[in-house]
C-alpha positions in Angstrom: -6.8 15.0 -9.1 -8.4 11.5 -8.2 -9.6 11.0 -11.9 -6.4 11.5 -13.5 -4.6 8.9 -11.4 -6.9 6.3 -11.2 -7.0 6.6 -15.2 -3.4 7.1 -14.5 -3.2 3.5 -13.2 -6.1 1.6 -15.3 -3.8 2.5 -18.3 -0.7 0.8 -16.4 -2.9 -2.0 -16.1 -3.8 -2.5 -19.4 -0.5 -2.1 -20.9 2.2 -5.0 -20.8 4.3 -5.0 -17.7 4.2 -5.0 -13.7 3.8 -2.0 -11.7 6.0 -2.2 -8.9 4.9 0.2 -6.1 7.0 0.5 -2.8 5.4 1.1 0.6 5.2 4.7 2.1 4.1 5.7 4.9 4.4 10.1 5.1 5.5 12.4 3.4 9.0 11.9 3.5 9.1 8.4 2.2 6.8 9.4 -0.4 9.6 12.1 -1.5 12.3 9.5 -1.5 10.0 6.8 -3.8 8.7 9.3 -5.8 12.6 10.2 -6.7 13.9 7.1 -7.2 11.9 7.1 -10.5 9.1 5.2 -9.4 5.3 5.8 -10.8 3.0 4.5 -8.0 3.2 4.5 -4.4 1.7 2.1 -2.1 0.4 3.6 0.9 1.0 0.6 3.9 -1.1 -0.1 6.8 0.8 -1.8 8.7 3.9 0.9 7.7 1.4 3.7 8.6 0.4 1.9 12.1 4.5 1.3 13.0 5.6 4.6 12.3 2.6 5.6 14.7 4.7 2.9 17.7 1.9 0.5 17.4 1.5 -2.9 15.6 -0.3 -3.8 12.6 -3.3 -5.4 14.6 -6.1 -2.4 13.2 -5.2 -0.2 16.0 -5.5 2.9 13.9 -8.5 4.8 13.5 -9.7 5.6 9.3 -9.3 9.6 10.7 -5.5 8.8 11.7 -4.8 6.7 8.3 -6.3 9.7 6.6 -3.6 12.5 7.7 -1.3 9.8 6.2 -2.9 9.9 3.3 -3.1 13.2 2.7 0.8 13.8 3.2 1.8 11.2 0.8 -0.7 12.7 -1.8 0.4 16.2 -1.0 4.0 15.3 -1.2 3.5 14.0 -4.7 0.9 16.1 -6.5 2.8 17.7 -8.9 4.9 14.6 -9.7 2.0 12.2 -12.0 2.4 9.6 -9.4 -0.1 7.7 -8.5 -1.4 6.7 -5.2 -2.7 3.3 -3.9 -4.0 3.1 -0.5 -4.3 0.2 2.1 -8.2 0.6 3.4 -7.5 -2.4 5.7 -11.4 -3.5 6.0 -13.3 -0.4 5.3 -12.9 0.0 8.9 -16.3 -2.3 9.8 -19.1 -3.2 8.3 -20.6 -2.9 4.6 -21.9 1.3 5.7 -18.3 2.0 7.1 -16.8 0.7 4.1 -19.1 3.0 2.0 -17.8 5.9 3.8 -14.4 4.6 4.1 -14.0 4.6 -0.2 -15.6 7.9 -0.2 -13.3 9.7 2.3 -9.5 8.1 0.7 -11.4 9.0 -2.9 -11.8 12.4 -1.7 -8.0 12.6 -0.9 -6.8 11.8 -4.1 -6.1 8.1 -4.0 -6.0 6.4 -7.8 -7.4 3.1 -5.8 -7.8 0.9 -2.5 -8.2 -1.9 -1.2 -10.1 -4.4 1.3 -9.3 -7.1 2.7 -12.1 -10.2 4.2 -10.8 -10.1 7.7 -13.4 -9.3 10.8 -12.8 -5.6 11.9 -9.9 -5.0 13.5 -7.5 -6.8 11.4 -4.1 -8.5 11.6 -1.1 -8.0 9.5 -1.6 -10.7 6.5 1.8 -12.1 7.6 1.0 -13.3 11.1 -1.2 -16.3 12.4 -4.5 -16.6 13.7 -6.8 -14.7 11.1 -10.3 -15.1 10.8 -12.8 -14.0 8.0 -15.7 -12.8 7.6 -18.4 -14.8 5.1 -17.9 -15.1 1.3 -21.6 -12.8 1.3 -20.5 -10.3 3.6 -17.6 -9.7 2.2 -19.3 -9.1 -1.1 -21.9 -7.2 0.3 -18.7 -4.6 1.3 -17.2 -4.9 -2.1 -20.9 -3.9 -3.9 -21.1 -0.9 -1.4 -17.3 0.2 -2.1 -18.7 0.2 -5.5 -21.4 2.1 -5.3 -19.8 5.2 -3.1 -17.2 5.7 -5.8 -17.1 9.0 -7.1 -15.6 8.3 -10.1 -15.8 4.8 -11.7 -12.0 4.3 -12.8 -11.4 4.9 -9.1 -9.4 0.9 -8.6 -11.2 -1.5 -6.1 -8.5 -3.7 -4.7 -10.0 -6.9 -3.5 -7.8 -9.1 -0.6 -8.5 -12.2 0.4 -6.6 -14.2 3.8 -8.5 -17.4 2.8 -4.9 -19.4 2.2 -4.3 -19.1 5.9 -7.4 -19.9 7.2 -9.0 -22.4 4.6 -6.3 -23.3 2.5 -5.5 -22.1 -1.5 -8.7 -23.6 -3.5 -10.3 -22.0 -0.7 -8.8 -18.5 -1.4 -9.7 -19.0 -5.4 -13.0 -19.4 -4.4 -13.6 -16.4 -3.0 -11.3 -14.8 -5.8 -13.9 -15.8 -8.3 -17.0 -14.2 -6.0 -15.1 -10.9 -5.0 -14.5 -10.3 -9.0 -18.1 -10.8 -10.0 -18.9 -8.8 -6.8 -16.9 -5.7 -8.6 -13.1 -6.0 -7.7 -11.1 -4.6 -10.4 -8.0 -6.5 -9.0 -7.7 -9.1 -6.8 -4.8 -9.6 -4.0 -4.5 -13.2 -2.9 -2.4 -12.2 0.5 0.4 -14.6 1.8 1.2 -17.6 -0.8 3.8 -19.4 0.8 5.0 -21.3 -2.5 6.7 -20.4 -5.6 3.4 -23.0 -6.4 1.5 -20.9 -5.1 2.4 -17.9 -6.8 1.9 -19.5 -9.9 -1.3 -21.6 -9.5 -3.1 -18.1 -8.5 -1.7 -16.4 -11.7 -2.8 -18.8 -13.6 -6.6 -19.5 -11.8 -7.4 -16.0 -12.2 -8.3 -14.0 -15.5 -8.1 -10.3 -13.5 -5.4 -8.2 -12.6 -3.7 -9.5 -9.8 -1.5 -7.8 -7.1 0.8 -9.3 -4.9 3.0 -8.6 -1.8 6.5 -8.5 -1.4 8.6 -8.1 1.1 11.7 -9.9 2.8 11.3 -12.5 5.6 7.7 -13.0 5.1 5.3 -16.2 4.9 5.9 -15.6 1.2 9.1 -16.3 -0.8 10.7 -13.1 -2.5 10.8 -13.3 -6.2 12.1 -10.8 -8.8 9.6 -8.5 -10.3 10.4 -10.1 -13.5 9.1 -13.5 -12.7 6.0 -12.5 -11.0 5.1 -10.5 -14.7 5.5 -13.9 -16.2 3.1 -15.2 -13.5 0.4 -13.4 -14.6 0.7 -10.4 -12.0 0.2 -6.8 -12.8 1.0 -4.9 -9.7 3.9 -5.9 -7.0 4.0 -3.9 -3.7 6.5 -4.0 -1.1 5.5 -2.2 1.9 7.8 -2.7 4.4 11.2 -2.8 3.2 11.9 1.1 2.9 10.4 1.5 6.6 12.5 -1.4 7.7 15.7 -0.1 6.0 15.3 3.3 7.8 14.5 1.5 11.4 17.6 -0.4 11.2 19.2 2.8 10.3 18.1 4.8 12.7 18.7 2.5 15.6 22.3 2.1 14.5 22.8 6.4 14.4 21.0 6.4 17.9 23.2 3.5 19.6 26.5 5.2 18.3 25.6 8.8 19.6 24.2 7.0 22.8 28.0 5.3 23.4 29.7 7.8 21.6 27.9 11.1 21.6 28.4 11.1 18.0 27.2 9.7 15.4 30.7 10.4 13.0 31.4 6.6 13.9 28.0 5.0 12.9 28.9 3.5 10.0 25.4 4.3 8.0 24.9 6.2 5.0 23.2 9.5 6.0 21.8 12.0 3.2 24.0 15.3 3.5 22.7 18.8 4.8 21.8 20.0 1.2 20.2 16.5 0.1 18.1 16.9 3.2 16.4 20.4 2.4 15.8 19.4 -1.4 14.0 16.1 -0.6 11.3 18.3 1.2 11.8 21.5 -1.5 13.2 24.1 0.9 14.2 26.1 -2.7 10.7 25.8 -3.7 9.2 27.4 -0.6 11.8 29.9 0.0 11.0 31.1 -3.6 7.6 31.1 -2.5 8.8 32.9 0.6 10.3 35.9 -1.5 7.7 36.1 -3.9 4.8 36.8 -1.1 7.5 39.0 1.0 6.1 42.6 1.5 
């Protein structure tokens, strides 16, 4: 299953376009981006760590990210999908990060990625980050390469540098993450339209970059960012966000009301609910076993 989606996504690379992959986070967001028509799904940390009641601040263990893992995967299988995962740092040193790519490979994942924060992490989007060296960090990326099981498996590459050294800063360590074995590189947290540019521009590799609303980096059209020179465009956050404000404007109405008739927010119907999660699949399942 791995194979075919990471060759999956090294053809979507090659060809003209941007991927554009939205943030999941279980199952159930998987379901709902995988039937809106999209053809990769990025699996978020920091979406994975707030559905959990924590911050994203590397609280999780790799074990508890895995379970995610495995329920986005699941929930898309049959579907072509493909799955990109958020590997935060490897989860330590050089050795965890060799066990970290073999463990999300083993899941299914068509790639990952690592970022050049010290262990634990902070959300790219917030202050005060520190990095490890330009060496470590390669030393983590030659030992993600190595522990692939299958070479079209996709090393992501992140680098934080722009907040903590500045942008020439951050395509310095581009350039040595690349010849260390990235396949793509994810300059996290531009904070210029500039920016944006000046990295697509610096850098002849496939680049991803994040985007979401109301972060340190301004929100442009998927359209523009392919002009850029980008190839892959994730937002993680904005389905999660969408469904917290929803669900906090159900639970105040039933808490004043106790109803939710009055809330005002688009809820999927009875029927819509069962066939996001395939009820008629597993009750034909159900029948078919039945002695």
């Amino acid at each position: 299953m791995n194979g075919a989606g990471a060759r999956a996504l090294r053809t979507m690379l090659r060809q003209p376009g941007i991927v554009v992959a939205p943030g999941v986070y279980d199952g159930l967001s998987a379901r709902i981006a995988a039937a809106a028509g999209f053809g990769a799904l990025y699996v978020s940390g920091g979406a994975v760590a707030r559905s959990g009641g924590v911050p994203d601040l590397g609280l999780l263990t790799m074990t508890e990210v895995l379970g995610r893992i495995r329920e986005v995967v699941d929930a898309v299988a049959e579907t072509g999908i493909v799955v990109i995962a958020d590997a935060d740092t490897g989860y330590g040193n050089a050795l965890n990060t060799r066990r970290t790519v073999r463990e999300f490979e083993r899941l299914g994942v068509a790639a990952l990625h690592i970022e050049d924060q010290v262990t634990p992490k902070k959300c790219g989007h917030y202050d005060d980050k520190a990095l490890i060296s330009t060496a470590e960090m390669c030393g983590k990326i030659r030992a993600a390469t190595d522990a692939r099981i299958d070479d079209d498996t996709v090393l992501i590459v992140r680098t934080d540098a722009i907040a903590t050294d500045g942008l020439d800063a951050a395509l310095e360590r581009g350039a040595r993450y690349v010849e260390a074995g990235a396949d793509v590189l994810f300059v996290e947290a531009p904070t210029s339209r500039e920016e944006i540019v000046r990295i697509g521009a610096a850098l002849d590799v496939p680049l991803l970059i994040n985007m979401f609303a109301g972060g340190k980096t301004p929100q442009l059209p998927a359209g523009e960012l392919e002009a850029a020179g980008y190839k892959l465009m994730i937002a993680p956050s904005d389905l999660q966000r969408a469904a917290m404000a929803a669900m906090r404007a159900v639970a105040k109405e039933l808490k004043e009301t106790g109803s939710t008739a009055g809330a005002g927010v688009p809820m999927a119907a009875f029927a819509e609910r069962d066939e996001l999660v395939a009820l008629a699949e597993f009750q034909r399942l159900e029948a078919r076993y039945a002695s």
